[in-house]
ROPA-226434 format. One record per residue: residue in one letter; x, y, z of N, C-alpha, C in turn. Coordinates in Angstrom, 1 decimal, decimal comma. Atoms other than C-alpha are relative to their C-alpha. Layout:
A;X;Y;Z;X;Y;Z;X;Y;Z
...
//
This chain:
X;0,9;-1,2;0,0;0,0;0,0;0,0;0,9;1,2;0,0
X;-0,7;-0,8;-0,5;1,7;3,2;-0,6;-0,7;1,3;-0,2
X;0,0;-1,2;-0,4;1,0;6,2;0,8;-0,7;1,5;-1,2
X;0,2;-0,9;1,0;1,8;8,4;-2,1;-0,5;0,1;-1,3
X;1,2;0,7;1,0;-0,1;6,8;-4,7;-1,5;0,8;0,3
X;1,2;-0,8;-0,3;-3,3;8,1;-2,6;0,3;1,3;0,2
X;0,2;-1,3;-0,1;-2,1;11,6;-2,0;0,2;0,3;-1,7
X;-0,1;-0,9;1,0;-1,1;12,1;-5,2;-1,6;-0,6;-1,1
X;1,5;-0,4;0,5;-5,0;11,0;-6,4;-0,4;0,8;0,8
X;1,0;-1,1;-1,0;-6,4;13,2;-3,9;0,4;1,4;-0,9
X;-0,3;-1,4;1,1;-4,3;16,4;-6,1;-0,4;-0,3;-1,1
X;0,0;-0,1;1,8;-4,8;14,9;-9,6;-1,7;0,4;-0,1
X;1,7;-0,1;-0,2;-8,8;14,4;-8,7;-0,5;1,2;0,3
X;0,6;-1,2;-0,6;-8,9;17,7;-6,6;0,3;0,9;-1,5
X;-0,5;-1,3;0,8;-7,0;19,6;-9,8;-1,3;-0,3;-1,6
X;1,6;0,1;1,4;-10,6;18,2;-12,6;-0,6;0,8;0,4
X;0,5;-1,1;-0,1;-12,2;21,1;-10,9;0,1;1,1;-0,7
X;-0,8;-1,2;1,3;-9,8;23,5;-12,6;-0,3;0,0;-0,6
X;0,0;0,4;1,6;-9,8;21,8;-15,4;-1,8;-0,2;-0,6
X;0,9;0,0;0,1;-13,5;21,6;-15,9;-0,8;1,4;0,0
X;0,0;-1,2;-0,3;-13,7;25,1;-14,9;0,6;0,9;-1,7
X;-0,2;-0,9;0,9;-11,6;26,1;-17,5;-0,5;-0,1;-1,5
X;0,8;0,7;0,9;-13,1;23,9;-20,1;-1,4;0,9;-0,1
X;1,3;-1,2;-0,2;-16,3;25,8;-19,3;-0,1;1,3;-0,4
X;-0,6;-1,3;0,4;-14,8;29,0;-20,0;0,2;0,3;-1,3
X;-0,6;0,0;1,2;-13,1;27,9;-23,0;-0,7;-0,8;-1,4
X;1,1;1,2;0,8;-15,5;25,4;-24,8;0,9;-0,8;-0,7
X;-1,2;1,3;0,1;-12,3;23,1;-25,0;0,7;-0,6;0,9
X;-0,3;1,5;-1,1;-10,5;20,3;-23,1;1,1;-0,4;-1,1
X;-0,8;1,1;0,1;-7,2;18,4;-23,3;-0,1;-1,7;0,0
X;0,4;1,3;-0,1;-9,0;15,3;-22,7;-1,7;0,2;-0,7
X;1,5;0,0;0,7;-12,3;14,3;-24,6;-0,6;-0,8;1,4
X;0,6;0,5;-1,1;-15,3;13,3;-22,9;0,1;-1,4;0,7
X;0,1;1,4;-0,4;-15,0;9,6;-23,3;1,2;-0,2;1,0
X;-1,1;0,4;-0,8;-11,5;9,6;-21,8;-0,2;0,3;1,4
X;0,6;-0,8;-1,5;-12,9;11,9;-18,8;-0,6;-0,7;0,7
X;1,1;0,9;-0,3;-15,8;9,6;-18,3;1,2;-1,3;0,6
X;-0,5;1,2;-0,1;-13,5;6,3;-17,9;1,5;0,1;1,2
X;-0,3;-0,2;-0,6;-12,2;5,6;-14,8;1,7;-0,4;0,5
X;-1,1;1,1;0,0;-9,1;3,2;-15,9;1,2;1,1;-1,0
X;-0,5;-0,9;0,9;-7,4;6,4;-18,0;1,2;1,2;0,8
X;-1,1;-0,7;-0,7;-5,8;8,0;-15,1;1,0;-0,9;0,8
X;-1,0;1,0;-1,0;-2,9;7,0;-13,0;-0,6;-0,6;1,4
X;0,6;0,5;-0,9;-5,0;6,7;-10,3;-1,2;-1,3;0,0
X;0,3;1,0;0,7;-7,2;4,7;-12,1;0,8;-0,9;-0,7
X;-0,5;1,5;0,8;-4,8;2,1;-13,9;1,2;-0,5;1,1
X;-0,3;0,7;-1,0;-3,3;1,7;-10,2;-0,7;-0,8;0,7
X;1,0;0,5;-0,6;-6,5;1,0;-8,6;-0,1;-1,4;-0,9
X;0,4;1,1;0,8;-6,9;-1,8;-11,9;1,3;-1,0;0,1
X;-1,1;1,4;0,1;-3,1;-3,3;-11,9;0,7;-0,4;1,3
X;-0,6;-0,1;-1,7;-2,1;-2,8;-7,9;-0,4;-1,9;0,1
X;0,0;1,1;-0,5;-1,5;-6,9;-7,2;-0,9;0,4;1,4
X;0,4;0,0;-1,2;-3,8;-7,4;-3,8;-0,8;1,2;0,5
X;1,2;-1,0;-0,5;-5,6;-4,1;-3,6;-1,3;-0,7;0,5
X;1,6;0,5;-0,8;-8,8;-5,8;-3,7;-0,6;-0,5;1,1
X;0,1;0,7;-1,3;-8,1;-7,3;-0,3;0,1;1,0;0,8
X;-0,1;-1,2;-0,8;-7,8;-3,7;0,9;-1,6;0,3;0,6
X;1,2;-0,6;-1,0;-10,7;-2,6;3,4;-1,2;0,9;-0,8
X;0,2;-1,2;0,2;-11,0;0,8;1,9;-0,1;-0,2;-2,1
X;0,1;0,0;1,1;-10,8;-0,6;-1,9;-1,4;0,0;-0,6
X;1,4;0,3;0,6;-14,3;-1,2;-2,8;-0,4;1,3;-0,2
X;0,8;-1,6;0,1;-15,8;2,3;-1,8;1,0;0,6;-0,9
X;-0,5;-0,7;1,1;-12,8;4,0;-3,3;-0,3;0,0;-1,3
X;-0,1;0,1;1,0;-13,0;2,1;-6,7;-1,1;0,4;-0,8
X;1,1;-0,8;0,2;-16,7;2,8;-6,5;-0,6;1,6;-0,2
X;0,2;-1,6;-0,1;-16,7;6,5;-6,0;0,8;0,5;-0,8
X;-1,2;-0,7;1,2;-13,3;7,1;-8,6;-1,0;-0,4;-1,5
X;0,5;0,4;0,7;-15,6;5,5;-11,2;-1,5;1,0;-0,2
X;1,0;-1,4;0,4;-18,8;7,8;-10,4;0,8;1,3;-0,2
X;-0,8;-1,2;0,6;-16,3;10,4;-10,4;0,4;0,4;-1,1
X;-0,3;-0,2;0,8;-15,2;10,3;-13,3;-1,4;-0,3;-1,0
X;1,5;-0,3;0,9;-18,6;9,9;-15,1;-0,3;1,4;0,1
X;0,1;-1,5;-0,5;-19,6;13,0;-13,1;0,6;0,8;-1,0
X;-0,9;-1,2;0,7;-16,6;14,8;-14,8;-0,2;0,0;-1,0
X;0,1;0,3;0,9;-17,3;13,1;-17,8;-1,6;0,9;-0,3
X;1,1;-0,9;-0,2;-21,0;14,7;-17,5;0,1;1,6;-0,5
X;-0,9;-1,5;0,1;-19,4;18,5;-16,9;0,0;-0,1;-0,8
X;-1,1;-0,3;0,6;-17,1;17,9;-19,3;-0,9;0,3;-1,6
X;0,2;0,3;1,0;-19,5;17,1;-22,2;-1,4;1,5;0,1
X;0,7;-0,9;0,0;-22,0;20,2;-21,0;1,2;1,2;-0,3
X;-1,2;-1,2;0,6;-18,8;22,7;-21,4;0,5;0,0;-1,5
X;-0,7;0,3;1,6;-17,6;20,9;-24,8;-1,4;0,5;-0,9
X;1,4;-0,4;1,1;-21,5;21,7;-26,3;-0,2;1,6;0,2
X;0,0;-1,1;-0,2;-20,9;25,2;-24,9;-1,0;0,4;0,9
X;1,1;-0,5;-1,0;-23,6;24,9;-21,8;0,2;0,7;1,0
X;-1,3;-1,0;-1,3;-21,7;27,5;-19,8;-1,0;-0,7;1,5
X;0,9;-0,1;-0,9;-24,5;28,0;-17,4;-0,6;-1,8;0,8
X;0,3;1,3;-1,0;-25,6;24,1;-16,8;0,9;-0,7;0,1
X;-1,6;0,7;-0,8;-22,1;23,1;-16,4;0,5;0,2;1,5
X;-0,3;-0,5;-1,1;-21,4;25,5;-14,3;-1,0;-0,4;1,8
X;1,5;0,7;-1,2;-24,8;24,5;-12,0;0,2;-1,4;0,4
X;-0,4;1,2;-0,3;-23,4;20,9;-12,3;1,0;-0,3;0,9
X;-1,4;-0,2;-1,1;-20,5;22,0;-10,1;0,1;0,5;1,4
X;0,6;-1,5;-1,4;-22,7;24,1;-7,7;0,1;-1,5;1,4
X;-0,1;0,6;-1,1;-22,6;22,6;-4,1;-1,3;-0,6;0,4
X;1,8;0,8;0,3;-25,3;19,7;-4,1;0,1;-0,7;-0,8
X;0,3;1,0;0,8;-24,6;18,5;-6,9;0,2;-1,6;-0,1
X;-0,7;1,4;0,1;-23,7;15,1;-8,2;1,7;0,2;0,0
X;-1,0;-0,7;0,4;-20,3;16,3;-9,4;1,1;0,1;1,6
X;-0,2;-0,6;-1,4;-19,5;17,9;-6,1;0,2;-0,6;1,3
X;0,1;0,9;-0,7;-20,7;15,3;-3,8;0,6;-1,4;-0,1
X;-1,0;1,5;0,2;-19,0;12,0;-5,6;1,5;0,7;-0,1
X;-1,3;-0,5;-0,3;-15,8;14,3;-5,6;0,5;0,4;1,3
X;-0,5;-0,4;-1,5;-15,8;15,1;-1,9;-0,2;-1,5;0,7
X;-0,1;1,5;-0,2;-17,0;11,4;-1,4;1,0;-1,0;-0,1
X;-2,0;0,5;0,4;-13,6;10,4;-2,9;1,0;-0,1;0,6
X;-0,7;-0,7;-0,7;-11,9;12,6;-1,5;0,3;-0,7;1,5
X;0,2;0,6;-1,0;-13,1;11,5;1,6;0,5;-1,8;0,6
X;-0,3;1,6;0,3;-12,6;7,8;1,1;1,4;-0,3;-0,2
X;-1,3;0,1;0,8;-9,4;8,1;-0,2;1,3;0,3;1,3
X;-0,4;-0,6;-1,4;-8,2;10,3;3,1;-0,2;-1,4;0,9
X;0,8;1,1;-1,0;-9,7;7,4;4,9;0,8;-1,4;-0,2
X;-0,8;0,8;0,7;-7,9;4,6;3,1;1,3;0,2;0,7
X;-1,2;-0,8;-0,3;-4,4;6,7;3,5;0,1;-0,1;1,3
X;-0,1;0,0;-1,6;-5,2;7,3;7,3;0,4;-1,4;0,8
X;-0,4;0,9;-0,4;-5,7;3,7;8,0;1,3;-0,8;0,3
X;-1,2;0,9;0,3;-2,1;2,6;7,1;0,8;0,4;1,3
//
């Protein structure tokens, strides 16, 4: 289990807000939606898939479950900003949302995971 594997998903996950943000702004993205959407695309995702023995981890299940709505979520945003929906992107990010809540849920989990060790 190491350590900095989970902190550094907790910054890459925390820093899709930015980036979704600016995507919003800009009605473009370095990543398309489908790659956004798909949970096995990031490094935190293709650790969570090839980490030998994770899945005997405690804290693995919820994580993998909540990095996966996460990334839908973003993938959601992502594809309201790419059609130019400033406004229901932006609302998709508001505090409440889905978006918002599977990203603090993560977060959460992920902290939680990390703490254990």
């Amino acid at each position: 289990m190491n350590n900095d594997e989970l902190n550094s998903a907790i910054a890459a996950h925390a820093r899709w807000k930015g980036r979704l943000l600016t995507a919003i702004e800009q009605g473009k993205c370095d990543v398309s939606v489908a790659d956004a959407s798909r949970d096995d695309h990031c490094q935190f995702g293709k650790w969570l898939k090839e980490t030998p023995g994770l899945t005997r981890e405690q804290h693995y299940g919820k994580v993998k479950e909540l990095h996966h709505k996460f990334h839908a979520e973003a993938g959601n945003v992502l594809s309201l900003a790419l059609a130019g929906k400033k406004d229901a992107a932006k609302s998709s990010m508001n505090v409440g949302s889905p978006f918002l809540n599977v990203s603090s849920a993560l977060t959460y989990a992920i902290v939680a995971w990390r703490d254990a060790k």
